[in-house]
C-alpha positions as CSV (number, residue, x, y, z in Angstrom):
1,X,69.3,117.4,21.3
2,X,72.7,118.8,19.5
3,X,72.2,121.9,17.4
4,X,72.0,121.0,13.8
5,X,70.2,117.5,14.8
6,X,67.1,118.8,14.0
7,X,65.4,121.5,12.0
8,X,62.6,122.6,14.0
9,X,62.4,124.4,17.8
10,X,65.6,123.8,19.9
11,X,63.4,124.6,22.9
12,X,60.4,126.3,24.0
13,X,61.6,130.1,24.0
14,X,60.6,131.8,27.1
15,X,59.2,135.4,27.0
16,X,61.9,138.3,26.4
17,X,63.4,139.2,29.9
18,X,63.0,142.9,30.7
19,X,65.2,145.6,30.8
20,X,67.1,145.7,34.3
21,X,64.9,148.2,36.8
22,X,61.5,148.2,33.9
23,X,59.2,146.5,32.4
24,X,60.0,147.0,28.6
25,X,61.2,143.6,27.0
26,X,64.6,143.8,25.5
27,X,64.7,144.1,22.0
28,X,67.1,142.6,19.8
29,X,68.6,144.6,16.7
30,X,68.9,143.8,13.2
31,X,65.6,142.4,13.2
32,X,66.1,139.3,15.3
33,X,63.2,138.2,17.9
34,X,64.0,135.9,20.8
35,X,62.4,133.4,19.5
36,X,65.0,133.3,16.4
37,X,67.4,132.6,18.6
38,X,65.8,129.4,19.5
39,X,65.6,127.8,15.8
40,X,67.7,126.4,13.3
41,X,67.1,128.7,11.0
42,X,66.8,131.7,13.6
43,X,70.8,130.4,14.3
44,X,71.6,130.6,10.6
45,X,70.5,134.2,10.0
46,X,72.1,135.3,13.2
47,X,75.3,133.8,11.6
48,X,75.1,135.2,8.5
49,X,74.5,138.6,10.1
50,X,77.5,137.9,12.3
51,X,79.7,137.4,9.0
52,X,78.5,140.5,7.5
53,X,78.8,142.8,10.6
54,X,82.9,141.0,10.6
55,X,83.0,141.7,7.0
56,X,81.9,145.4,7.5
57,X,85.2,145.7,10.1
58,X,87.6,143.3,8.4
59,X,87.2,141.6,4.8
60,X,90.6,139.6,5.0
61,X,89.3,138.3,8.5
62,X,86.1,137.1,7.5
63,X,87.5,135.3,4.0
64,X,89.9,133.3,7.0
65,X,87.1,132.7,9.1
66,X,84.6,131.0,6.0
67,X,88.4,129.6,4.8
68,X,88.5,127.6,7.9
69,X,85.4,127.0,8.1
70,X,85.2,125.3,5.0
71,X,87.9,123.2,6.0
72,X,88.6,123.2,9.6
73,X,91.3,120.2,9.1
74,X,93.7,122.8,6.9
75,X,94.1,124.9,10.3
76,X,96.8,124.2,12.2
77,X,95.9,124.3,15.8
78,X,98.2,127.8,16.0
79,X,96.7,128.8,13.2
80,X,93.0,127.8,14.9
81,X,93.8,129.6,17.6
82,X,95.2,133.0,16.2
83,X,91.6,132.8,14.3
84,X,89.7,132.7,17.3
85,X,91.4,135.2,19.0
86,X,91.6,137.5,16.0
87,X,87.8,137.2,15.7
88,X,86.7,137.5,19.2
89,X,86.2,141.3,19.6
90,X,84.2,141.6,16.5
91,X,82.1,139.1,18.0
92,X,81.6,140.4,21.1
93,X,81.1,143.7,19.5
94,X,78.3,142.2,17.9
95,X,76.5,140.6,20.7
96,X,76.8,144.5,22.4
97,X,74.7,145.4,18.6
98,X,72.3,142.7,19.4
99,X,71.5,142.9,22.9
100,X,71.7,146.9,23.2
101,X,74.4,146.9,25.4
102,X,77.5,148.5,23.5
103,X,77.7,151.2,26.1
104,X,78.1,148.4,29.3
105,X,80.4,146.7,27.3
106,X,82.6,149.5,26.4
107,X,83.2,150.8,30.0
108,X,83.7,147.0,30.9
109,X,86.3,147.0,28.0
110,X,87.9,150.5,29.2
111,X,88.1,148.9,32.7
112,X,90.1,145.6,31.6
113,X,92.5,147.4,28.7
């Protein structure tokens, strides 16, 4: 099933995994549970959390991102590009938020810049 097909579950969500080396269950911020994450609606909030943690960092890039996405056929494939690009560290910044794993990430960053 395509996301967006269907309003209800996408899948069944399976428990949370555990931390590596213990037995606590990861915990996503900003409120999210795992099981949002396996939900149409779960997918929307996560979005519109996504566009306010980018709009926190970078108002102009957030107005191009909902610009585009309002009307992905104005973007020139350049222009698509430079978007996606341009967004991409704020996003991955934001999966470090969710997951808890900023501080991996940032070494892993310091390593590759």
């Amino acid at each position: 099933m395509a996301l967006g097909t269907h309003d209800s579950q996408l899948t069944q969500p399976s428990p949370p995994p555990a931390r590596a080396g213990g037995n606590e269950p990861l915990r996503l911020a900003f409120g999210l549970a795992f099981e949002d994450l396996y939900s149409r609606a779960g997918a929307e909030r996560l979005d519109g959390l996504f566009l306010e943690f980018l709009a926190k960092a970078d108002p102009a890039l957030v107005a191009s991102l909902e610009a585009g996405r309002a009307d992905p056929a104005k973007l020139a494939v350049k222009e698509e590009s430079e978007l996606i690009i341009a967004v991409a560290p704020h996003l991955e910044d934001f999966v470090g938020e969710l997951f808890g794993i900023r501080g991996e990430i940032a070494a892993l960053q310091a390593e590759h810049h």
